[in-house]
FISE-632739 format. One record per residue: x, y, z of N, C-alpha, C in turn; chain. Coordinates in steps of 0.2 Angstrom, whole numbers, padded with zeros to 4 digits. Example, Ala and Ser with C-alpha at 12.3 -4.5 7.8 and 13.67 -1.06 7.14 Angstrom:
2
ATOM  n_c1  n_c2  n_c3 ca_c1 ca_c2 ca_c3  c_c1  c_c2  c_c3 kette
ATOM  0066 -0028  0039  0062 -0022  0039  0066 -0016  0039     A
ATOM  0064 -0011  0035  0068 -0005  0036  0064  0000  0039     A
This chain:
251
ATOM  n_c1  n_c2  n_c3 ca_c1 ca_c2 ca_c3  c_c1  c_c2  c_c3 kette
ATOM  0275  0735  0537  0279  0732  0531  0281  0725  0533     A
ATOM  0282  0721  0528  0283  0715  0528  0290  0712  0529     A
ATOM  0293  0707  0531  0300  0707  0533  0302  0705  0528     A
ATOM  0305  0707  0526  0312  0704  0520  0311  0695  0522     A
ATOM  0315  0694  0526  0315  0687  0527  0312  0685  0531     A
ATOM  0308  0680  0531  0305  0677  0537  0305  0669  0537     A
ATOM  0306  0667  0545  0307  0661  0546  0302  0659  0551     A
ATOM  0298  0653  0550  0293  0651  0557  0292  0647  0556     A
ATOM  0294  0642  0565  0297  0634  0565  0298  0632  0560     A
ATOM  0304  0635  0558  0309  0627  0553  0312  0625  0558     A
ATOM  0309  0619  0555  0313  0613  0558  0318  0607  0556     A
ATOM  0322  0605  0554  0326  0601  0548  0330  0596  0553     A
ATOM  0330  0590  0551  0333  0584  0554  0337  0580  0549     A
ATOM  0344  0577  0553  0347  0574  0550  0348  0566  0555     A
ATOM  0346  0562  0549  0343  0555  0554  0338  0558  0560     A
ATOM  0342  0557  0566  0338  0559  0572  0340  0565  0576     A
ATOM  0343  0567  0574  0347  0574  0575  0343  0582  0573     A
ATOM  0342  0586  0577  0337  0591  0575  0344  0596  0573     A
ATOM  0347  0597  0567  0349  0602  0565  0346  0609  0564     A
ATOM  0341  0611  0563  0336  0619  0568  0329  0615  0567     A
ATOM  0330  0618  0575  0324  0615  0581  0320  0619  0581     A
ATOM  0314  0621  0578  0309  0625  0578  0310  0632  0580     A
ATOM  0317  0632  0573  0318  0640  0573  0313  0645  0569     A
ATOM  0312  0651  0575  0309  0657  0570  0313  0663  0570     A
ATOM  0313  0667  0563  0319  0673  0563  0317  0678  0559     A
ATOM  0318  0684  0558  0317  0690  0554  0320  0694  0552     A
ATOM  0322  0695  0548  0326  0701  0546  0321  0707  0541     A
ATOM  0321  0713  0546  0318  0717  0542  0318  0722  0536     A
ATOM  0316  0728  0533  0318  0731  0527  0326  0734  0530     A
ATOM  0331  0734  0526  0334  0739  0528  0340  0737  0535     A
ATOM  0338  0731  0536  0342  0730  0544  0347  0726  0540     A
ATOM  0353  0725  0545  0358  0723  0544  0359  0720  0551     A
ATOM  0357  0711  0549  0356  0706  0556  0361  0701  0555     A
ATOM  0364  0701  0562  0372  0698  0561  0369  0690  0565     A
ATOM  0370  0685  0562  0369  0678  0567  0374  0676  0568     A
ATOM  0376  0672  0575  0383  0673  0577  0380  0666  0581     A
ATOM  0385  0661  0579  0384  0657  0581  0389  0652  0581     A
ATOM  0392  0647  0586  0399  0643  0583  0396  0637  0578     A
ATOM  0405  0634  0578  0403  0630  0572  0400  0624  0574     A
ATOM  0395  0624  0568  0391  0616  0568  0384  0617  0570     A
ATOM  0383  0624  0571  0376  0627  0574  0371  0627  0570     A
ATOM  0373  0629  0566  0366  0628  0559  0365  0633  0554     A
ATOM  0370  0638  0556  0372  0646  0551  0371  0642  0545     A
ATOM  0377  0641  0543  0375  0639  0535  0370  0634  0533     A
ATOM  0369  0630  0536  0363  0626  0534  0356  0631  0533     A
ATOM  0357  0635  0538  0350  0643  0537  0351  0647  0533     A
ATOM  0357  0648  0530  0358  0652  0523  0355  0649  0517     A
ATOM  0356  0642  0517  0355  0637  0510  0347  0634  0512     A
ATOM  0344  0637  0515  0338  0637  0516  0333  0641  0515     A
ATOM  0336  0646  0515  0334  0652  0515  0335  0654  0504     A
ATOM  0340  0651  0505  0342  0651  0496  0339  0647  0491     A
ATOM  0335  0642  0496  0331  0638  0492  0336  0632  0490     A
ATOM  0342  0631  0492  0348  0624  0489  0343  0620  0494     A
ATOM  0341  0619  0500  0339  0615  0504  0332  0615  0504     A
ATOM  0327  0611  0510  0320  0610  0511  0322  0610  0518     A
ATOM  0316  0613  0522  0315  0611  0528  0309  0604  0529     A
ATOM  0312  0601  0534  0305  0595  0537  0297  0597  0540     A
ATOM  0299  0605  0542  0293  0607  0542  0295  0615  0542     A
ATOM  0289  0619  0542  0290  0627  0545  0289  0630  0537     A
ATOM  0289  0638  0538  0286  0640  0533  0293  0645  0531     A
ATOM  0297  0648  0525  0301  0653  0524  0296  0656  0518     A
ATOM  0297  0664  0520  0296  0669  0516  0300  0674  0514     A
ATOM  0298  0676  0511  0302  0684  0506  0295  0688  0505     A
ATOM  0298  0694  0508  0294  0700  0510  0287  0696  0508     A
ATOM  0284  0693  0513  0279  0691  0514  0274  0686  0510     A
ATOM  0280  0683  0503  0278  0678  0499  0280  0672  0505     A
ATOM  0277  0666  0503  0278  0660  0504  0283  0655  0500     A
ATOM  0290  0655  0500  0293  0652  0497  0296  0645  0496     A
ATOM  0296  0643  0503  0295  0636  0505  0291  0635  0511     A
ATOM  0287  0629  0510  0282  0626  0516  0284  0619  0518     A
ATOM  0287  0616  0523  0288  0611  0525  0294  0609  0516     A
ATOM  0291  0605  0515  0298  0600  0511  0297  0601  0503     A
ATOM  0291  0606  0502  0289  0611  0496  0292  0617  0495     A
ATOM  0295  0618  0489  0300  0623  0484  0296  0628  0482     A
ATOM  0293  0633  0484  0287  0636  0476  0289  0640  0474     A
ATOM  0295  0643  0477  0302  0647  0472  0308  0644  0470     A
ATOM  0309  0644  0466  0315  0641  0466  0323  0645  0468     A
ATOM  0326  0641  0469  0334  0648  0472  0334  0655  0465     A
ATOM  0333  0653  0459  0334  0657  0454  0331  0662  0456     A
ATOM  0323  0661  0458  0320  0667  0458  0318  0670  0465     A
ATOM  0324  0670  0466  0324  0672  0475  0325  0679  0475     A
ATOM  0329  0682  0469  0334  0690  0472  0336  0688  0477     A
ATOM  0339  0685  0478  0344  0684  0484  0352  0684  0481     A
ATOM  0358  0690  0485  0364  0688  0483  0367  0686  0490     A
ATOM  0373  0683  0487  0374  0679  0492  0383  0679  0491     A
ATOM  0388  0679  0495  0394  0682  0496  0396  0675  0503     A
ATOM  0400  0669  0499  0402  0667  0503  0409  0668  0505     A
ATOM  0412  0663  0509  0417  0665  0513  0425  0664  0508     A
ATOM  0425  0659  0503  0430  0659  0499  0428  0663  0491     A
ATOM  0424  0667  0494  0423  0672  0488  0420  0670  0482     A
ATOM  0421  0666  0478  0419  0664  0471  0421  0669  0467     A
ATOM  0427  0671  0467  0427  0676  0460  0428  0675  0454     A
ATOM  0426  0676  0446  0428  0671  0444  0435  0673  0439     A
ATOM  0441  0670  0442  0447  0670  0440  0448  0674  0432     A
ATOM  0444  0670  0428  0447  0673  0420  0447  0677  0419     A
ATOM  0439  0683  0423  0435  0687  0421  0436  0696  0424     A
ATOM  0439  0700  0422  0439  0706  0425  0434  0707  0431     A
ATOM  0438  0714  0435  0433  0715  0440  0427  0717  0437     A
ATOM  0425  0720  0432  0420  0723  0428  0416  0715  0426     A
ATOM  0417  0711  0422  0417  0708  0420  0411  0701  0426     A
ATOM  0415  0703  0431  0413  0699  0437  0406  0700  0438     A
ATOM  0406  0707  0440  0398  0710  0443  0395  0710  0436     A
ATOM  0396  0711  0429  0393  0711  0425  0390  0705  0425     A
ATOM  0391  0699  0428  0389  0692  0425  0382  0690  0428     A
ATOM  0380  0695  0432  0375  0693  0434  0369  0696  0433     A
ATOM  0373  0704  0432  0367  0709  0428  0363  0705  0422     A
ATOM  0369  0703  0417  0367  0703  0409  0363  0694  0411     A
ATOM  0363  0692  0417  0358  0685  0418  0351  0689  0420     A
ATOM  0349  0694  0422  0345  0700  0423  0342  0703  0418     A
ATOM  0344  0702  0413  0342  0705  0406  0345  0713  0407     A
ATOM  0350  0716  0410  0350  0722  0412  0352  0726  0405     A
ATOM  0352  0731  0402  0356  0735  0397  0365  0735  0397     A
ATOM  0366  0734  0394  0374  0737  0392  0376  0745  0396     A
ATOM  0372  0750  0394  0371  0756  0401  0370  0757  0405     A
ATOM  0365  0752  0407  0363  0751  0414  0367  0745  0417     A
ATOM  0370  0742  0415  0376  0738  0419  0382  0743  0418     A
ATOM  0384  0745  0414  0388  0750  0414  0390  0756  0421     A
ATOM  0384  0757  0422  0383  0763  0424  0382  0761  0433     A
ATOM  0378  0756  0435  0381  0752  0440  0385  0750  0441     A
ATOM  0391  0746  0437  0397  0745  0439  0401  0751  0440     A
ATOM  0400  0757  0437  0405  0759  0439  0405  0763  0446     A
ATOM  0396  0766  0448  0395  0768  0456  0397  0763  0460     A
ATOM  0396  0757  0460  0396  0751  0465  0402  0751  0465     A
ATOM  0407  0751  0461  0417  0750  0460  0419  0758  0464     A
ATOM  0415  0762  0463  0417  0770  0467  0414  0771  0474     A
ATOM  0409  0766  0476  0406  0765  0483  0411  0761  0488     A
ATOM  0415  0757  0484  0419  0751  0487  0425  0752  0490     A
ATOM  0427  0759  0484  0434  0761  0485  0437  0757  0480     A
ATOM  0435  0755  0478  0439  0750  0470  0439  0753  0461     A
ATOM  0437  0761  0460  0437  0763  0456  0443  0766  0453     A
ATOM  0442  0763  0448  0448  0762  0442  0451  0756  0440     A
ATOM  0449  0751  0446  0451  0745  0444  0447  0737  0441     A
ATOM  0443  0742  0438  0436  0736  0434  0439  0733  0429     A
ATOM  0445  0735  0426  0449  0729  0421  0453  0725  0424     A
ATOM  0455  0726  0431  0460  0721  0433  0457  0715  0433     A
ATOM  0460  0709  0436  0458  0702  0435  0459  0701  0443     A
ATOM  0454  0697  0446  0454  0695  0456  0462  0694  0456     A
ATOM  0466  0691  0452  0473  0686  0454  0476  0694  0456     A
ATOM  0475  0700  0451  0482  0706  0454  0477  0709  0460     A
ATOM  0473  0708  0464  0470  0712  0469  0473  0707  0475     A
ATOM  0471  0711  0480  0474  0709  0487  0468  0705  0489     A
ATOM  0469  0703  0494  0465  0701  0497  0457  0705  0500     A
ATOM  0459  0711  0502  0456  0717  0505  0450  0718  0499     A
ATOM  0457  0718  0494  0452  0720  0487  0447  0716  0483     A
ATOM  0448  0709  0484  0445  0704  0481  0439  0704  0486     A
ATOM  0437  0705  0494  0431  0706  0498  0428  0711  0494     A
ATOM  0429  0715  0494  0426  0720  0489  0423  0723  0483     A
ATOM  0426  0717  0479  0423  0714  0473  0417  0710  0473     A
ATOM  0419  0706  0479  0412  0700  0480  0408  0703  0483     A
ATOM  0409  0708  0489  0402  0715  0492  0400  0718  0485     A
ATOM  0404  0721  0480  0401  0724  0475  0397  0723  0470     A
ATOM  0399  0715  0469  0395  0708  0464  0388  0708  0467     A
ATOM  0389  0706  0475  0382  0706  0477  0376  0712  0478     A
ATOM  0378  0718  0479  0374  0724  0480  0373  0727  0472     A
ATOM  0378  0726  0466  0378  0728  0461  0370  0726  0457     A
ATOM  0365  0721  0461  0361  0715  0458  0356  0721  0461     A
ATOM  0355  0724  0466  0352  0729  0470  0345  0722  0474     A
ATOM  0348  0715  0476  0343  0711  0479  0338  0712  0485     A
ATOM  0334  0708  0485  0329  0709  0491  0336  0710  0497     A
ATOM  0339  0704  0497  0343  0704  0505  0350  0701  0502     A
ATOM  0355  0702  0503  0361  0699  0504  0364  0695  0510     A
ATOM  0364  0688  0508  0366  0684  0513  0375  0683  0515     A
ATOM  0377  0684  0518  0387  0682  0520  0387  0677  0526     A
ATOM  0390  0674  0521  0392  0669  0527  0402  0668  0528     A
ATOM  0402  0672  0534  0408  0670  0536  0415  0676  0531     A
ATOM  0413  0677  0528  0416  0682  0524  0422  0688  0526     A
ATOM  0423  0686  0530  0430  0691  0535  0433  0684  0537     A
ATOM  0431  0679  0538  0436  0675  0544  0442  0671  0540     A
ATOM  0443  0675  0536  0452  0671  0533  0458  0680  0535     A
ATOM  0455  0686  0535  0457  0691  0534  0461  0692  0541     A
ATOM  0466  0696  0544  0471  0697  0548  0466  0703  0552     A
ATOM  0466  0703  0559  0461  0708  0563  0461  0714  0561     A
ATOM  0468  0719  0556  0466  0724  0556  0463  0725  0549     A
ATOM  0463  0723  0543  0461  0723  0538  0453  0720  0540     A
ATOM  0451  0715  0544  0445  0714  0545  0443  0718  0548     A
ATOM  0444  0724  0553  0440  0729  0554  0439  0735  0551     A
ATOM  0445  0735  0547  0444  0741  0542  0438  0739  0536     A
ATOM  0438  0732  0534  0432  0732  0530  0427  0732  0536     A
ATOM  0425  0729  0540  0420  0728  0544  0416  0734  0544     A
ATOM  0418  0739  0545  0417  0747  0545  0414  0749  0539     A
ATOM  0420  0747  0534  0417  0750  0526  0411  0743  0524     A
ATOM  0410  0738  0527  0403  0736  0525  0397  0739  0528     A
ATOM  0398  0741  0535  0393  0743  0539  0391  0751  0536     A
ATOM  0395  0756  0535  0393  0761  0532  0391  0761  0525     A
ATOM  0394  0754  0522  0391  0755  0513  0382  0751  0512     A
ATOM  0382  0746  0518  0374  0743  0519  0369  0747  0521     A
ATOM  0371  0752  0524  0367  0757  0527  0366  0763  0522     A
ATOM  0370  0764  0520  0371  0770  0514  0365  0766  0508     A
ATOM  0366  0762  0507  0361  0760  0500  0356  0755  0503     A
ATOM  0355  0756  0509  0350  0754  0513  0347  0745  0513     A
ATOM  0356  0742  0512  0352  0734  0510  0351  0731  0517     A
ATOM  0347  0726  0513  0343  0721  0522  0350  0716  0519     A
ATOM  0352  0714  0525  0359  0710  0525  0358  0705  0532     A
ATOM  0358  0697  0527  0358  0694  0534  0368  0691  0537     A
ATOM  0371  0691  0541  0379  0691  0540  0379  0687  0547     A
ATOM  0383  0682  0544  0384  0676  0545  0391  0677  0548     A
ATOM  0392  0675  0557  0400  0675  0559  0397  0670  0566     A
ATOM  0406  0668  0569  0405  0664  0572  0409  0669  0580     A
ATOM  0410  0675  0575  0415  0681  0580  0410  0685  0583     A
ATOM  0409  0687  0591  0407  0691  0595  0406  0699  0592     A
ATOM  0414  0700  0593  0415  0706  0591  0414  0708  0582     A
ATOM  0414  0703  0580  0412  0706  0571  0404  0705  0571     A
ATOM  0399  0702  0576  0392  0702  0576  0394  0710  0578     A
ATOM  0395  0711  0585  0392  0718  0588  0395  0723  0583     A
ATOM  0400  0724  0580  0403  0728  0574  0398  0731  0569     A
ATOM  0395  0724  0565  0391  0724  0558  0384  0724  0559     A
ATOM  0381  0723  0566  0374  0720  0567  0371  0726  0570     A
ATOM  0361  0728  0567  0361  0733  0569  0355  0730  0575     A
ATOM  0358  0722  0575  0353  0718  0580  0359  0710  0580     A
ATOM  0359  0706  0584  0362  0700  0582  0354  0695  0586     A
ATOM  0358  0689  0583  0354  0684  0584  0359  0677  0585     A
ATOM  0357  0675  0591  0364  0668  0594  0357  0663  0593     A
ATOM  0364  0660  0588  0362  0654  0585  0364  0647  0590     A
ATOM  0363  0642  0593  0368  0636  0596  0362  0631  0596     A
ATOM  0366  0626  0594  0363  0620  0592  0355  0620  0591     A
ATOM  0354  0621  0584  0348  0624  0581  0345  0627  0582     A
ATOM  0346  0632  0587  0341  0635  0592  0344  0643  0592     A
ATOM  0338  0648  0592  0338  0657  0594  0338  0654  0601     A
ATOM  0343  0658  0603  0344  0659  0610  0344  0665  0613     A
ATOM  0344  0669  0607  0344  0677  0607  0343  0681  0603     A
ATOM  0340  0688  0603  0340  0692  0598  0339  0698  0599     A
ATOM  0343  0703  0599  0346  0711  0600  0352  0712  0601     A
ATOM  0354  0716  0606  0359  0721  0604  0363  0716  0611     A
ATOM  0370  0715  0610  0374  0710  0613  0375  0712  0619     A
ATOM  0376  0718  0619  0378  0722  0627  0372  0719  0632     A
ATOM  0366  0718  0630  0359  0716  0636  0360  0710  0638     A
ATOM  0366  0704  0634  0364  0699  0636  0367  0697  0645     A
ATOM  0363  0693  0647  0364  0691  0655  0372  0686  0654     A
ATOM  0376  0689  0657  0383  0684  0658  0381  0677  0662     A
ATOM  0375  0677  0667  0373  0672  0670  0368  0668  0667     A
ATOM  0364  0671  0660  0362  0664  0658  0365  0659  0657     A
ATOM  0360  0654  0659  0363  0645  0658  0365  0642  0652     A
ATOM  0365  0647  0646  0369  0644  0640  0376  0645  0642     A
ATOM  0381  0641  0639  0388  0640  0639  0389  0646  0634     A
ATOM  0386  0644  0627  0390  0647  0622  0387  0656  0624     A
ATOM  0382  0658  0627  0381  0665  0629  0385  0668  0634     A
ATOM  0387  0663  0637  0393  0664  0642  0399  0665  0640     A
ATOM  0400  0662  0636  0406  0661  0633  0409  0668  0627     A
ATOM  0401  0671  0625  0401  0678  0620  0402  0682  0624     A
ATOM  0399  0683  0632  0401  0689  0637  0407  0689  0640     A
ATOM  0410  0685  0640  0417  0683  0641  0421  0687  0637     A
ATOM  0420  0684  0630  0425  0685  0624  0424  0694  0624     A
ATOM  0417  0697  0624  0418  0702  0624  0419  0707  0629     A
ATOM  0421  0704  0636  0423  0708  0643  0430  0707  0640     A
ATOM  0434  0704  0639  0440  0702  0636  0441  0707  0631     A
ATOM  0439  0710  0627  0440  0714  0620  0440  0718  0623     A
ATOM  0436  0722  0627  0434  0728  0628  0440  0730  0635     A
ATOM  0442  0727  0638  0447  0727  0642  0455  0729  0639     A
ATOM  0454  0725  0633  0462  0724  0628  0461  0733  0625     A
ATOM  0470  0735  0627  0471  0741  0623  0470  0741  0615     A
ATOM  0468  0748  0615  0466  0748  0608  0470  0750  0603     A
């Protein structure tokens, strides 16, 4: 089977600067792959690439085994990607009910009036947010407003949903409470989910794999606990650290 998303040497420059250096990457049917990398690494530049906003200067991206961009060539455009995407300040849109919200992208979908119906109100009862599809983002919490924008996105039923950064304004305990209810609701409906963090512990948390991003470059890809505290990256050293530390701290 074909990878949901596929990445082979992209490369992208700015002036002379390799902003990703002859990155390759995958995300399979159904996985849930956390990229964990600090700021300035090239995370979000690999979202908006993967979305079609950007071009790479070379390298090839696919969708389940279409060819979507080739070096500085478009042949999908973002629209017709099925890609939803859930960034960090949410985008909810203020006027419109929670209802109203997920509705906005079905009815761009051609979907029925039943059939948006009838998903919004599973997706609103998956989330924990059921009964409150008439309120408006301003009376929800914070907690509640993540929840609406995981709901907007999965409600679309897309090839893969991308996040970027998406917990990191939230207080550590409400961020692990969702962290939890992301993890069991992506697996439950079985979405391929690429999740974008710059945190250790919310990679290992949500990732059914991670991927260490730093300075354009896969420095890693699997499960965190294997990585070597003695390899020669800083920033790898610096995630074995961070999580010898967590794991030490009472719980």
């Amino acid at each position: 089977m074909s990878a949901i998303i596929a990445l082979e040497d992209v490369t992208l420059r700015y002036e002379s600067t390799a902003i990703l250096d002859n990155l390759s990457l995958d995300v399979q049917p159904g996985e849930v792959l956390a990229l964990l990398g600090p700021s300035g690494s090239g995370k979000s530049t690999l979202l908006r690439l993967i979305m079609g906003f950007m071009t790479p200067d070379q390298g090839v991206i696919r969708l389940r085994g279409q060819t979507v961009s080739k070096g500085r060539a478009v042949l999908t455009p973002p629209q017709e990607r099925n890609l939803a995407v859930v960034f960090q300040d949410l985008a909810l849109w203020p006027h419109l009910t929670v209802a109203a919200n997920l509705a906005f992208g079905l009815r761009s979908k051609g979907v029925s009036r039943d059939e948006e119906r009838r998903r919004t109100i599973r997706i609103l009862d998956r989330v924990g947010l059921a009964g409150m599809a008439e309120r408006y983002p301003g009376q929800l919490s914070g907690g509640e407003q993540q929840r609406v924008a995981i709901a907007r996105a999965l409600v679309l039923e897309p090839e893969a949903v991308l996040l970027d950064e998406p917990l990191a304004n939230l207080d550590v305990r409400l961020r692990d409470d969702l962290l939890e209810l992301f993890s069991t609701l992506f697996h439950e409906v079985g979405a391929t989910v690429l999740y974008v963090t710059h945190d250790p512990w919310e990679a290992m948390g949500i990732g059914d794999r991670v991927a260490v991003l730093d300075q354009g470059k896969i420095l890693f890809a699997g499960k965190l606990d294997s990585l070597d505290p003695e390899d020669e990256s800083p920033f790898i050293q610096s995630i074995c650290h961070h999580l010898r530390r967590q794991q030490a701290e009472p719980q």
